[in-house]
C-alpha positions as CSV (number, residue, x, y, z in Angstrom):
1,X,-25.7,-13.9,29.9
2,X,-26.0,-17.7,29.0
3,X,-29.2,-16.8,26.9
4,X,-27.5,-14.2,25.3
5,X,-25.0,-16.4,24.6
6,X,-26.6,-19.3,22.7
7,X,-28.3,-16.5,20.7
8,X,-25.1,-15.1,19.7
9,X,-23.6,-19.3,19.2
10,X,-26.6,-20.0,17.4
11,X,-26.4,-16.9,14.2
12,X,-22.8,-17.7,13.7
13,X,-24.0,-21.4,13.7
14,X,-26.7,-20.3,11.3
15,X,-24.3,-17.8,8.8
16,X,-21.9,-21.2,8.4
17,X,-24.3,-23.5,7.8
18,X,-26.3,-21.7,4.9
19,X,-24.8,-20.2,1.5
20,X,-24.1,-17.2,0.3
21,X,-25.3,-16.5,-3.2
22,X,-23.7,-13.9,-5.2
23,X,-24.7,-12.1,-8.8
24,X,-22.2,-9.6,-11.0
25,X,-23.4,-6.2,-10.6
26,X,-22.6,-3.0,-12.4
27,X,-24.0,-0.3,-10.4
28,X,-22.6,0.5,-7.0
29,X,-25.1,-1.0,-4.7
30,X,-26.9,0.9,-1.6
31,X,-28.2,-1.2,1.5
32,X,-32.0,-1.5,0.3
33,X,-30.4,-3.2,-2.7
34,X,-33.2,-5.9,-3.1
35,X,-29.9,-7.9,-4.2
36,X,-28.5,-8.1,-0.8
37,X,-30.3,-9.9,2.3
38,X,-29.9,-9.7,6.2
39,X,-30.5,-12.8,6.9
40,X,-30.3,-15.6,9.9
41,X,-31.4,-18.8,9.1
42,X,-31.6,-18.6,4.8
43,X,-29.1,-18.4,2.0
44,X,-27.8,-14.5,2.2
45,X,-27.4,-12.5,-0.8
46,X,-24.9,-10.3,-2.0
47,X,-23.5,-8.6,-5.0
48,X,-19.7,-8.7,-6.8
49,X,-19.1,-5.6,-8.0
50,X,-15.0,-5.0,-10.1
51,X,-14.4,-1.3,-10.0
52,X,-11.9,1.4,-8.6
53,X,-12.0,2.5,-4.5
54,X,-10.6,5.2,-3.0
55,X,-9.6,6.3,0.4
56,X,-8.8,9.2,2.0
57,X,-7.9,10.2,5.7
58,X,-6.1,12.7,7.5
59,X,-2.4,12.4,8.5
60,X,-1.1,12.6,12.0
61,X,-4.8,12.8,13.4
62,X,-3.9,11.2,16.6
63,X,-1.3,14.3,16.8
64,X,-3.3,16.6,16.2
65,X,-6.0,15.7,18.9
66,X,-3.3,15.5,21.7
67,X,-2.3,19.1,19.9
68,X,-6.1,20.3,20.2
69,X,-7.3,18.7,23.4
70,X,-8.0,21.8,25.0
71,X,-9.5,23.0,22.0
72,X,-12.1,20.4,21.1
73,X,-14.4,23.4,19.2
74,X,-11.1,23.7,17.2
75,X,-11.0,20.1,16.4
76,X,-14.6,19.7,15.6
77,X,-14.4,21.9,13.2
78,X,-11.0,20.4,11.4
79,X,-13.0,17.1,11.8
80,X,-16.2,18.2,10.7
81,X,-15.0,20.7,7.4
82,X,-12.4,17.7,6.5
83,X,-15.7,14.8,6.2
84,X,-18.1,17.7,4.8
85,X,-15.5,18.1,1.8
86,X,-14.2,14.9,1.2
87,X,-18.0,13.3,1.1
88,X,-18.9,16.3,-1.1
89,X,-16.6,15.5,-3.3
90,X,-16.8,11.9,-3.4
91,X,-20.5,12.1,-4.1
92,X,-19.7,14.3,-7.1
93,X,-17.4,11.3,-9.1
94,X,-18.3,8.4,-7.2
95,X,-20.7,7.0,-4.0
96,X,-19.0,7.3,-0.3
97,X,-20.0,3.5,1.2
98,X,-17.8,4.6,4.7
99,X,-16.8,6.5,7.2
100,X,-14.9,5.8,10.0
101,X,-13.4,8.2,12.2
102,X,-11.7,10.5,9.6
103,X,-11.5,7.9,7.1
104,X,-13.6,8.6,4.1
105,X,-14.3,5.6,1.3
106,X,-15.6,6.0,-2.3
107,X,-16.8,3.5,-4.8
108,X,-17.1,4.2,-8.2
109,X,-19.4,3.0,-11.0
110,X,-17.3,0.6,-13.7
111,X,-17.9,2.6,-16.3
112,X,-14.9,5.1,-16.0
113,X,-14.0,4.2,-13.0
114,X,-10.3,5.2,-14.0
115,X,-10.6,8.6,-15.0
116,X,-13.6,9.3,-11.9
117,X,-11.6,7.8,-9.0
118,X,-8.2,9.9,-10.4
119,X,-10.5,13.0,-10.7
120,X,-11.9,12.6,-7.3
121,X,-8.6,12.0,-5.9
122,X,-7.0,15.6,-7.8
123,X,-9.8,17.3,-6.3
124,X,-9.7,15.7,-2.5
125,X,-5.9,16.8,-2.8
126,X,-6.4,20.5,-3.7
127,X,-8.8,21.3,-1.5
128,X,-7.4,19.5,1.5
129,X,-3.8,21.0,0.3
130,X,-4.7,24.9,-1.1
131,X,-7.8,25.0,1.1
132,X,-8.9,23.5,4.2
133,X,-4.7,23.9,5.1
134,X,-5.4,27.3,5.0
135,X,-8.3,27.2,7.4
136,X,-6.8,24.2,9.8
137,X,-3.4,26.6,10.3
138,X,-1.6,23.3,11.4
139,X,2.0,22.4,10.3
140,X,1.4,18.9,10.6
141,X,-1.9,19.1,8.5
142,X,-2.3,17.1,5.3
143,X,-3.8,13.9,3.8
144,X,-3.2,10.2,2.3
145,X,-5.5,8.8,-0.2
146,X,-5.0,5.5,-1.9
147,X,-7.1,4.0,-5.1
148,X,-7.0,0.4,-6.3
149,X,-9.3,-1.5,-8.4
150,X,-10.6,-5.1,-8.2
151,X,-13.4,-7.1,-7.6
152,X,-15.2,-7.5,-4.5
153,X,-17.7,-9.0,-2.3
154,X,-21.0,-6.8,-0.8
155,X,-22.7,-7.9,2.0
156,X,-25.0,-6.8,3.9
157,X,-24.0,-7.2,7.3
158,X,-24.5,-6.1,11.3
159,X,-26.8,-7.3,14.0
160,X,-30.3,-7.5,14.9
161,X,-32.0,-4.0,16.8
162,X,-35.4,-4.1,17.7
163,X,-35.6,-0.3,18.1
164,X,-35.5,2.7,16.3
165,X,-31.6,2.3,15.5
166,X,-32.1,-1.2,13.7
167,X,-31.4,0.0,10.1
168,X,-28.2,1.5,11.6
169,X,-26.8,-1.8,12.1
170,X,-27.4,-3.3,8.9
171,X,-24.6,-1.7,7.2
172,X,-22.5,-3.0,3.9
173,X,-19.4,-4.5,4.0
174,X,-16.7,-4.6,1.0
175,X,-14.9,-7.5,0.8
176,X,-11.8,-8.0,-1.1
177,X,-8.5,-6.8,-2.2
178,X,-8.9,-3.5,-3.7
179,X,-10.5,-2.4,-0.5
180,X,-7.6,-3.7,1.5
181,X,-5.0,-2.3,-0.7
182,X,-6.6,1.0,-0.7
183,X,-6.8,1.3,2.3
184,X,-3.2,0.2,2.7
185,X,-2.3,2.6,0.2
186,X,-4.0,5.1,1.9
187,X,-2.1,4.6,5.2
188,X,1.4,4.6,3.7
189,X,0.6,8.1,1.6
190,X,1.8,11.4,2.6
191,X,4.1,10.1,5.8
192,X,7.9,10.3,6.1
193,X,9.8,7.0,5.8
194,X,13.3,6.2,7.3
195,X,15.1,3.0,5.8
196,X,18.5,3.4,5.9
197,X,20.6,0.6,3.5
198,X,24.0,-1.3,4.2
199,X,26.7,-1.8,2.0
200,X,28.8,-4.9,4.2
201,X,32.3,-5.9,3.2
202,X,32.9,-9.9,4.2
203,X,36.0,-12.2,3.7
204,X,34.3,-15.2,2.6
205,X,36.0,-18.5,2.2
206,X,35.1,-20.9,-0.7
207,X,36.9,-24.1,-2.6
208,X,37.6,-23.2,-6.5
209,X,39.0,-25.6,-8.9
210,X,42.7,-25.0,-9.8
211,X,45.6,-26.8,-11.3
212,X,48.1,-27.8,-9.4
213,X,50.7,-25.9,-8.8
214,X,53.2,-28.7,-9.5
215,X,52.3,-28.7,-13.1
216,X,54.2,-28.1,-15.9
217,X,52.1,-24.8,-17.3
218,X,51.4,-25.5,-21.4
219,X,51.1,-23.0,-24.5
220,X,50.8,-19.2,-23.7
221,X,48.9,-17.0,-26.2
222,X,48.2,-13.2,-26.3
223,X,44.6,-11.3,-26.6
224,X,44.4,-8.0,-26.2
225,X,47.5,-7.3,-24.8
226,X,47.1,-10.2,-22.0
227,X,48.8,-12.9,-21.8
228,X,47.1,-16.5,-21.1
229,X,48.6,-20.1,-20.4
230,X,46.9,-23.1,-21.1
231,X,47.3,-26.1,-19.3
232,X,48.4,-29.0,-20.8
233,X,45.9,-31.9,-21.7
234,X,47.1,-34.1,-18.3
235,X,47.1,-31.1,-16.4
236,X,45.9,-32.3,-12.4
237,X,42.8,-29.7,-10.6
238,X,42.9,-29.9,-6.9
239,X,40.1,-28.0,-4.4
240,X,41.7,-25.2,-2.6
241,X,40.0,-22.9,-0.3
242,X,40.6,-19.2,-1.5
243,X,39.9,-16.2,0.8
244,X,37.8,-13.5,-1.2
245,X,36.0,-10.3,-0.5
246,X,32.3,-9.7,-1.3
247,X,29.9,-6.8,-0.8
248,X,26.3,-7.3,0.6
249,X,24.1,-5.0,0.1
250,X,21.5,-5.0,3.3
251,X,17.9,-3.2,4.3
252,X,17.4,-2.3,7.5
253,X,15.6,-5.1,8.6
254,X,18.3,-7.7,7.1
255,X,21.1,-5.9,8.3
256,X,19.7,-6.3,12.2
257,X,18.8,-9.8,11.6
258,X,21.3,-11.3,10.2
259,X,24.6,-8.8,11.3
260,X,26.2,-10.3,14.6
261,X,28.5,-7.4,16.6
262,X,30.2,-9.9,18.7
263,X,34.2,-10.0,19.5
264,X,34.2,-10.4,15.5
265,X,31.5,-8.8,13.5
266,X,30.0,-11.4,11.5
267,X,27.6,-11.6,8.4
268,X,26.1,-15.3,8.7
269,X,29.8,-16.6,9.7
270,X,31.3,-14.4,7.7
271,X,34.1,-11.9,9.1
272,X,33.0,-8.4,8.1
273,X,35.7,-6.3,6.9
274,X,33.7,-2.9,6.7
275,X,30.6,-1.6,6.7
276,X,28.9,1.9,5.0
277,X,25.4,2.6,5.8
278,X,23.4,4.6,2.8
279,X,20.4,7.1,4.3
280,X,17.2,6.7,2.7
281,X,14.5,8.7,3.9
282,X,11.9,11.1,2.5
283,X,8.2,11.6,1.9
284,X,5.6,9.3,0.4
285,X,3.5,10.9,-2.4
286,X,0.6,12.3,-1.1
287,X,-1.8,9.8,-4.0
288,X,-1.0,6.3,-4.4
289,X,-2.4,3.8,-6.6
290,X,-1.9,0.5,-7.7
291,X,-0.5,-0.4,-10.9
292,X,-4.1,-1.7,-12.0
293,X,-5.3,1.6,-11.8
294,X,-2.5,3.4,-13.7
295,X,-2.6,0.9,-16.4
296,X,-6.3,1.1,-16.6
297,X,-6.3,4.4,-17.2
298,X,-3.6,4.0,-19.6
299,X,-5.4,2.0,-21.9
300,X,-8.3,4.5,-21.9
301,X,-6.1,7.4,-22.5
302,X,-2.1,6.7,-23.5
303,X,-1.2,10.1,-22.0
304,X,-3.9,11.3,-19.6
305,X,-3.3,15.0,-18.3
306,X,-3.5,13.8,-14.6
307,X,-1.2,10.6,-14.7
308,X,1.8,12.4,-16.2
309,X,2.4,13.3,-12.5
310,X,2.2,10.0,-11.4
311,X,5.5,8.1,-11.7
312,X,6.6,4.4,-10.5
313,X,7.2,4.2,-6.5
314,X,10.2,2.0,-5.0
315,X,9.3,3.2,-1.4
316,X,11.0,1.3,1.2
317,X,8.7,-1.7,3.5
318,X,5.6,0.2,0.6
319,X,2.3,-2.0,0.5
320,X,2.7,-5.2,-1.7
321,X,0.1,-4.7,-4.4
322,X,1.3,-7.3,-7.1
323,X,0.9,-4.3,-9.6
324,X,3.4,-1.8,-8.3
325,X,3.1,1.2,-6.6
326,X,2.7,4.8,-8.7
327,X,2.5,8.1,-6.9
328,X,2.5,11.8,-7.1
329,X,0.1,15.4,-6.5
330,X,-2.3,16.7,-8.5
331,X,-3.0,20.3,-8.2
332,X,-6.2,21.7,-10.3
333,X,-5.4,24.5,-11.7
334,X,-8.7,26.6,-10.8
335,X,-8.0,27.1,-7.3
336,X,-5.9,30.0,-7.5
337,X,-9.5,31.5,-8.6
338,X,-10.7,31.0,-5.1
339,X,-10.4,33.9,-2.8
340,X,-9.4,32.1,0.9
C-alpha cells in the first residue's frame, strides 16, 4: 500500500509540476487526437474548442428503478432503447463525448453549432416524448436536456492500465462552463418546482424631517384641486420618529431566514402586521438553454422556426447562467407519420 502510494503522490506531483499546452481547435476532437497527450512526467497537451453542448438524461430514473426492481429485463430495456436513441441521434447533428449512467453528452462542430445542437435537441424530445413514452408505459417517464455554448478545455485524462482495458481509461475530459451549465440545465429541465412567495406587512419606525409643530404655517396655494402650505423662511425642522407600514415582498428561502415567529412575529426587528403567501409552482420546460445559445442562433436566423417556442424563463432557485434562461418543446411534425 505504501508503494502504491508514492506512485499515486508522485503523478499528481508530476501533473503540477509540468505545463499544460493548449491550441484553438475547430473540429471536435476524439481521444487519438495527436493534439492531446497522456502524459506523466512532460508538458500534456490539449485542445480549446468554443462551440454548443448538449445534455440529455432521463427524469425520475432513480424512481423508476425502485418502480422496476423486480423487473430488471423491463428496465434494461427502458435503459438500453433510451441510450440507443439519444446516441443515434446525437451522432446524426453532432459527436456524443459521454455517457454516464443515463446521461448522454453531445458536442457539436462550430460551424452551426446553433442550429445543429437545437435540431438535435427537437429530435431527442419527440422521440423520447411521442415514442419511446409509448413503449416505456410509465407515467413518470420523460426527459431534461440542456444546451449552452462556450469555450472549453479537452484533456485527455484517466490512469495508467497495463492490460487489455488501458485505452479505456484514457478518456477525455471537457472542462469549462458550457459543460457545467448544460449539464445544470439539464438537471433543472422537465421537473416540478415549488417556491411559494411572501407578501409581509411591517410597522416600521423611522425619523423624517418636519417642521415644528409650533410654527406659524406660511402662504397656502392650490394645484389641482389640493391645497399646500408653505412654511415660512425661519420655519424650525425637528427629527421625529413616525410609525409607517411597508410591504416586503419575500422568496421562500428569505422568508424562513429572516421571519422570526416569536411572542411577536418579527421581520429583522420589525413587528409584522400580516402576512399573504403567493403559490408558485409548476413545470420546467422540458429544453433549456442559455441565453448564448438563443442569441446565437438569433443572429444566424432573426426568426428561426424552432426558437419561436422558446421563450425567456424566470423559474424559481433556475441555474445562474449570466445569459438567462430560455425554454420550451419542440415537437417535429413528422412523427405522426410513424405507426407505434
Amino acid at each position: 500500500m505504501e508503494d502504491f502510494l508514492k506512485e499515486i503522490n508522485q503523478d499528481i506531483k508530476d501533473i503540477f509540476q509540468y505545463n499544460i499546452l493548449t491550441s484553438n481547435t475547430f473540429i471536435v476532437p476524439t481521444r487519438h487526437d495527436d493534439g492531446l497527450t497522456f502524459t506523466i512526467g512532460a508538458d500534456k497537451k490539449g485542445k480549446l474548442l468554443e462551440t454548443c453542448v448538449l445534455m440529455v438524461d432521463i427524469r425520475n430514473s432513480t424512481k423508476i428503478s425502485r418502480q422496476l426492481k423486480k423487473d430488471k429485463v423491463r428496465l434494461g430495456k427502458i435503459y438500453s432503447s433510451f441510450i440507443h436513441a439519444m446516441t443515434n441521434i446525437g451522432d446524426e447533428y453532432g459527436y456524443v463525448r459521454n455517457i454516464i449512467g443515463d446521461r448522454v453528452m453531445v458536442v457539436f462542430e462550430p460551424n452551426d453549432c446553433y442550429v445543429n445542437a437545437i435540431n438535435c435537441a427537437a429530435l431527442m424530445y419527440t422521440v423520447a416524448n411521442k415514442i419511446l413514452a409509448k413503449y416505456v408505459d410509465l407515467k413518470d417517464f420523460k426527459v431534461g436536456i440542456g444546451i449552452d455554448f462556450g469555450e472549453m478545455l479537452i484533456l485527455k485524462t484517466g490512469i495508467k492500465k497495463k492490460h487489455e482495458e488501458q485505452s479505456e481509461y484514457k478518456s477525455l475530459v471537457w472542462i469549462g462552463d458550457a459543460a457545467n451549465t448544460a449539464s445544470k440545465l439539464c438537471d433543472f429541465a422537465n421537473k416540478d418546482y415549488y417556491s411559494p412567495s411572501f407578501n409581509v406587512v411591517c410597522e416600521e419606525l423611522s425619523y423624517e424631517r418636519v417642521i415644528k409643530v409650533n410654527k406659524i404655517f406660511g402662504s397656502t396655494f392650490n394645484l389641482g384641486g389640493t391645497t399646500y402650505t408653505l412654511p415660512p423662511r425661519d420655519a424650525e425642522y425637528e427629527n421625529k420618529l413616525i410609525t409607517k407600514r411597508n410591504t416586503h415582498y419575500l422568496s421562500l428561502e428569505e422568508f424562513k431566514r429572516d421571519v422570526d415567529f416569536g411572542e411577536v412575529t418579527k421581520y429583522k426587528s420589525n413587528k409584522v402586521i400580516t402576512i399573504h403567501k403567493k403559490e408558485n409552482s409548476g413545470l420546467t420546460s422540458p429544453i433549456l438553454i442559455s441565453g448564448n445559445v438563443y442569441n446565437g442562433y438569433k443572429k444566424i436566423d432573426p426568426k428561426p422556426q424552432f426558437l419561436m417556442n422558446m421563450t425567456r424563463k424566470d423559474y424559481p432557485e433556475s441555474p445562474t447562467t449570466g445569459t438567462g434562461i430560455y425554454g420550451g418543446s419542440i415537437i417535429l411534425p413528422e412523427f405522426k407519420n410513424i405507426k407505434i
